[in-house]
N, C-alpha and C positions, 0 to 999 in steps of 0.2 A: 469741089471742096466739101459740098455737104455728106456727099458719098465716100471720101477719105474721112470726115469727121468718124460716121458710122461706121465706117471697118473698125477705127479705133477702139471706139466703146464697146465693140461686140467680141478687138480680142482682150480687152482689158475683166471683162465680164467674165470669160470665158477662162481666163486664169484664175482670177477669183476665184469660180465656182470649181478648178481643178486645185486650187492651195485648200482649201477650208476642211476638206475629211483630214488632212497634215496638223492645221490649227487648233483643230478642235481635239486632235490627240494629244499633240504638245500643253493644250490650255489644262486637259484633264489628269496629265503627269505629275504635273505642281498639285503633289496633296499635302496634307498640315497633318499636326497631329492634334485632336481634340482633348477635352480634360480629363474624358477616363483612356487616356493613353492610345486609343485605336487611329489608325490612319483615317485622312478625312480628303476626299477630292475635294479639286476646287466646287464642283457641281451640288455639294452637300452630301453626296455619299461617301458609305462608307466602304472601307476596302481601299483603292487607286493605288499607287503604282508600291508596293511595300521593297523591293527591293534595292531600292536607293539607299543611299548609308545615309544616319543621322545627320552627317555633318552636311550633308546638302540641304537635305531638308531645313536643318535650323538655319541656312544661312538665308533662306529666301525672307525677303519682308513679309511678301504677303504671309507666311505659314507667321511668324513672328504675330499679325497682328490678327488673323482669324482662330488663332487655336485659345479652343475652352470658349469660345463665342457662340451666339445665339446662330446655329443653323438650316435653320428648319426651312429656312426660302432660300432658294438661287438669288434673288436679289440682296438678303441682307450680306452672302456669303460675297457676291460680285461687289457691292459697296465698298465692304471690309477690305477686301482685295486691292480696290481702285487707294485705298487711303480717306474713303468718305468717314464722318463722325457718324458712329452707329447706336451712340449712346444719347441721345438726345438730347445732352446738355450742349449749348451754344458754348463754352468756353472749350472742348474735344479732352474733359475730364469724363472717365471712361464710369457711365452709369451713376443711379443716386443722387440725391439731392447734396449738394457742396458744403449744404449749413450743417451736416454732421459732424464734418470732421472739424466745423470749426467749435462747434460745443461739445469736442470731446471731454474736456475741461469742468467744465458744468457739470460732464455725470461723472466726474469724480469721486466714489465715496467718501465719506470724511472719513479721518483717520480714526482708528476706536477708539484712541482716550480725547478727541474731538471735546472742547465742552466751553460754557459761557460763564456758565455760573455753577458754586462747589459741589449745589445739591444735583448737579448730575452726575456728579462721579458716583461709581462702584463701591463699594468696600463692607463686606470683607470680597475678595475676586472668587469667587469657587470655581465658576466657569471659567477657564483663561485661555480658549484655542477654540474653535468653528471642531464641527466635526465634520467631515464628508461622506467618510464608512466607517466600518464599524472596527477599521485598523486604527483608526482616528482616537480611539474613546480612551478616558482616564480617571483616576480618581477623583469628584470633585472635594475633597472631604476638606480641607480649610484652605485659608487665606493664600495666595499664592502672592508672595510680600515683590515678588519681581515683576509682576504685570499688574499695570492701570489701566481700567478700563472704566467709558463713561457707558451709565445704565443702557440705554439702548445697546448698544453691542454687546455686553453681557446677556441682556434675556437674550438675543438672537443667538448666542453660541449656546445657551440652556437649553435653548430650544432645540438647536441642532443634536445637541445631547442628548437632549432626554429623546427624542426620535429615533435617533440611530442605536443607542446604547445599553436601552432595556433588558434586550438577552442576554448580552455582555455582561452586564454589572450581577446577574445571576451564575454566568460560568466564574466571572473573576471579581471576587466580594471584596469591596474595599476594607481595609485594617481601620478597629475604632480607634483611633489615635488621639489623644486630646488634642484639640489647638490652643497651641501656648500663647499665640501673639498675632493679632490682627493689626495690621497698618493702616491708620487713617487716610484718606485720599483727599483732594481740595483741587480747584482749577488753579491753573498756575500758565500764563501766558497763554493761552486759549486749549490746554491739556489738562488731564487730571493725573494730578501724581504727589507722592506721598508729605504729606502735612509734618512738615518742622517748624511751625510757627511756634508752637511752647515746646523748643526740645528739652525743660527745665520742670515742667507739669506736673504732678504726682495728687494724688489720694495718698498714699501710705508707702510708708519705708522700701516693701518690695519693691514696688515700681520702678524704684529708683537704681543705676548699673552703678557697680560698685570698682569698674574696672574702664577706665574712659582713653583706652588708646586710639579708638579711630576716634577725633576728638573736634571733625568740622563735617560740614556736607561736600559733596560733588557731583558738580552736574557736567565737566567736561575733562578732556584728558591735563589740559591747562592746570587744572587745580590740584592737582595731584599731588601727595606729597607721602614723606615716609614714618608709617606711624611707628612710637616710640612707645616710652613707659607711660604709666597712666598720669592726665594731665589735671594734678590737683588744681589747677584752677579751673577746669570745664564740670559742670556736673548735670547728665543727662539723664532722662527717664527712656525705660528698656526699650521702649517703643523709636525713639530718635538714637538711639543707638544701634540699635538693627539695622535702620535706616543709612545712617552712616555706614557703616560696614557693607552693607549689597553693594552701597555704591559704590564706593573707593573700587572694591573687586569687580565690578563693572567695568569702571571706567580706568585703570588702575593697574590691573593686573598683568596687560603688555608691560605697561609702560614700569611696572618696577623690574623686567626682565631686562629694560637696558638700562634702567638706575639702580641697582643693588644698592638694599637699607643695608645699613650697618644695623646690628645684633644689638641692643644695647644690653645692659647690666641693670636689674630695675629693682627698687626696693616692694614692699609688697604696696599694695594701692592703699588709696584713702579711702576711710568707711563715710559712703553720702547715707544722707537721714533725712525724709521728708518731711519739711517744716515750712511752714507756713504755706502748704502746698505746693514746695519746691523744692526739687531735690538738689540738698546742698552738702558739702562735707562738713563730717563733724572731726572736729578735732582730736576727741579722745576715743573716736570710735575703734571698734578689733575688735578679729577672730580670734586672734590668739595672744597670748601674753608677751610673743616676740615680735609682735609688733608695734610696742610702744618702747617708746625711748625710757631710755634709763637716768639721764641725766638732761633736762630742760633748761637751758641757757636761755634760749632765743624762745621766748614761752609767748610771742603775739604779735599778730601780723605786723608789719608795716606796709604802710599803700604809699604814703609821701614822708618828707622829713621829718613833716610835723608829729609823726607816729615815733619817731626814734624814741629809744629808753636807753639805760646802761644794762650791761648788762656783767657778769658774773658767776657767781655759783651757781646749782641748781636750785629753781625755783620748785621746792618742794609740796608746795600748794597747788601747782599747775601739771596737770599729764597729758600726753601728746603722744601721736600715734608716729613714728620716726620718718616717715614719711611727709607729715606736717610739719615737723621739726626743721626739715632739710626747708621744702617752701618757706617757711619763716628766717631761717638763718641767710639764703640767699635774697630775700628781701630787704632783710639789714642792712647786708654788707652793698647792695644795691643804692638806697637811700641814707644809710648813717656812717659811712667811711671816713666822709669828707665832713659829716656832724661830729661824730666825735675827737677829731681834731681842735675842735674850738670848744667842746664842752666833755671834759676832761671826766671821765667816771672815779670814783673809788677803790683804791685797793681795797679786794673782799680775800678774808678771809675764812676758808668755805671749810664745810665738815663732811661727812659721809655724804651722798648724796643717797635719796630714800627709792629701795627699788618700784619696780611700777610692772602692774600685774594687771591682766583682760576680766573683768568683772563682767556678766552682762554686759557684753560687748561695748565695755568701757574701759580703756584704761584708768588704772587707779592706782593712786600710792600706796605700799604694803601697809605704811602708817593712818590711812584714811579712818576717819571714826565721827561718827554721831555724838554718841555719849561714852563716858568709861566703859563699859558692857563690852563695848566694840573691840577693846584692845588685850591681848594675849599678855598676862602675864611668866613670862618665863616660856622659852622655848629650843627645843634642839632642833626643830625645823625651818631653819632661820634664811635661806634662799634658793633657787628654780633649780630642778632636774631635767636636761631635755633629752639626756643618754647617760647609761654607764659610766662615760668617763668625766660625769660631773657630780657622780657619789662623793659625799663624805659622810662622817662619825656621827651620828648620832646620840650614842650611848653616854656623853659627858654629861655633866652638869648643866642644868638650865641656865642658858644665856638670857643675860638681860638688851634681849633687843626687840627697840618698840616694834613692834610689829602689831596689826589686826588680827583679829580671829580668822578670817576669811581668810586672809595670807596664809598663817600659819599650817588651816585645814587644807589648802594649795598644796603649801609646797608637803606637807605630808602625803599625800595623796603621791605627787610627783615622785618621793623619792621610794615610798613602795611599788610603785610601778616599775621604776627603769632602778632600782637596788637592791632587791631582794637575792638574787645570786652574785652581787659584785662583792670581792676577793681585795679587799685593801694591802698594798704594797707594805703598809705598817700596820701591826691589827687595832684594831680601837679598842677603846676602853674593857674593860668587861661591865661595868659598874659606875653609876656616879661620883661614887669614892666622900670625899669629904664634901658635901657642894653646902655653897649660902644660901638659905633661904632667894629667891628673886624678889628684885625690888617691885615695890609696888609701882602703878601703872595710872595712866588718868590722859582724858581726850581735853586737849588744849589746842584752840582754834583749827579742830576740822584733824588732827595730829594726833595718834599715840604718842607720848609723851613715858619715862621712867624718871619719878618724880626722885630726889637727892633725899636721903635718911639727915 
């Protein structure tokens, strides 16, 4: 028995050591491919069997989990092989420490308009973008009113600029451009971004936008809406106006491609006037003299009922810009419709109504006067020329109509300008011919006046 043991083990041996130059060929065919792409035998060399097509090679585990691995020993490579963890971590998370990936978060930078408090915002923005190269670089010359950024991230892109950009800003010189308008910046929900907290603010008249169609803020597509003519009841300074506007076109600009505004029809805007350091509209303000109404009905606001008045002829003491007009008449007819049903006004019996002309960007009645001095005795230039085809006669007789000096020196003005080659259908006079003396003339309550012989 012990002698049949030993045959056995001596042919079991004996096979063995005739399988293993087979084994050890078959072991060293199985190559991988490492990370700079060259074949890698199991043994850690390089070179092994390259004729095999890809698709065997990738389909082996082992090549799967040795390739781009640490080789430099037969044992880490036989490890890898077997499916041992080669990376030292106890969980078989491959290499590194595991707390990294869980504070990736942590190294988060903040965002650049990041901020706690106002005084860390930017403004005016010069730097508004990191440079990297020197394809990077741009003008820093003013405010860039579309980007907030808080201080920190600013010096860091000045700096990135002024590093990369020194030769540059030599081959390509920035234009000296005035900057017209810098936007205040403030924290705002833990960002810094543009300050509307007095969009009403002003020092002086300029300040103030004389044309308030984008006429709210926007900060989401949500809020969007379509701007129209200018909205005499908002009055903003240029600086919250600007701001308005970037934004709407910000946020806005999709979203009117599949809401189409209607066009509207808009009379000319309301003149705002800073007063008491706010910019507000003035009611007789204007550019031009066709901007004030001619006939003043509705000559003052109404907010509630308690404001209603009657109302009538033209209140000749009062001028308004037609624009103001319009706001006050649809405020009436808002709150006194259902008032003057129970409080019955007067039939008025009205006469001329007094024209109304742009003085220093006032409207003003052609009849306005301080003192008698004020008022034009006698005149043939007696209403506005804005073309040709609102020429008339001149040459007649001095008309008695009150009118001021300043009107009169108007509309003379006006009618040599657009009359001098205009061709009347019937000819005018030659001559005054017979005329009356014109009546004399006198300032009564604030009025040219043609006093009765």
């Amino acid at each position: 028995m012990r002698q049949m043991t030993r045959a056995l083990w001596a042919m079991f041996g004996f096979a063995a050591l005739a399988l293993a130059p087979f084994a050890a060929c078959t072991h060293n065919s199985s190559s991988t491919t490492g990370a700079d792409g060259t074949q890698i035998g199991a043994d850690g060399t390089q070179g092994g069997d390259q004729t095999q097509p890809d698709a065997i090679l990738d389909s082996s585990p082992e090549s799967d989990q040795v390739s781009g691995g640490d080789l430099s020993s037969e044992d880490s490579v036989s490890d890898a092989a077997n499916g041992d963890d080669t990376s030292g971590s106890e969980d078989g998370s491959s290499g590194g420490d595991s707390d990294d990936t869980a504070s990736d978060d942590a190294l988060t930078p903040p965002a650049p308009n990041a901020c706690s408090d106002p005084k860390q915002c930017e403004s005016p923005v010069l730097y508004f973008k990191e440079v990297k190269t020197e394809s990077d670089c741009y003008c820093p010359s003013c405010d860039n009113q579309t980007v907030h950024l808080n201080k920190e991230t600013h010096a860091l892109y000045k700096a990135s600029w002024e590093k990369l950009c020194q030769t540059w800003i030599v081959q390509n010189p920035c234009p000296k451009a005035p900057c017209l308008l810098t936007i205040p910046r403030t924290c705002v929900d833990g960002s810094c971004q543009p300050d509307v907290s007095n969009p009403s603010a002003c020092e002086d008249t300029v300040e103030c936008r004389q044309n308030t169609v984008y006429d709210r803020n926007v900060t989401k597509v949500e809020e969007c809406y379509c701007p129209g003519c200018d909205d005499v009841n908002v009055s903003l300074n240029e600086t919250t106006a600007v701001i308005y506007e970037l934004n709407w076109k910000l946020y806005c600009t999709d979203w009117a491609k599949q809401n189409p505004c209607a066009v509207p029809k808009c009379l000319a805007p309301a003149y705002r006037e800073c007063k008491d350091k706010t910019c507000q509209v003035k009611p007789d303000g204007c550019s031009s003299s066709y901007e004030c109404t001619q006939n003043v009905i509705y000559y003052k606001p109404v907010l509630s009922e308690a404001d209603c008045y009657c109302v009538g002829c033209d209140n000749d003491r009062v001028s308004l810009t037609e624009r103001v007009h319009q706001l006050y008449t649809q405020q009436w007819n808002e709150h006194c419709t259902e008032w003057a049903k129970t409080h019955p006004c007067p039939d008025a019996l009205c006469i001329k109504n007094s024209p109304r002309i742009c003085l220093n960007e006032t409207c003003v009645s052609t009849r306005a006067c301080t003192v008698k001095e004020d008022c034009q005795q006698g005149s043939t230039y007696v209403k506005p020329v804005a073309s040709i085809d609102q020429c008339y006669c001149t040459s007649g007789c001095l008309l008695n109509t009150p009118i001021s000096k300043v009107a009169h020196e108007l509309y003379q003005k006006q009618w040599k300008t657009n009359c001098t080659t205009w061709v009347p259908d019937t000819p005018c006079p030659v001559g005054p011919g017979e005329c009356s003396p014109p009546s004399p003339v006198d300032c009564t309550d604030g009025l040219c006046t043609i006093l009765v012989n």
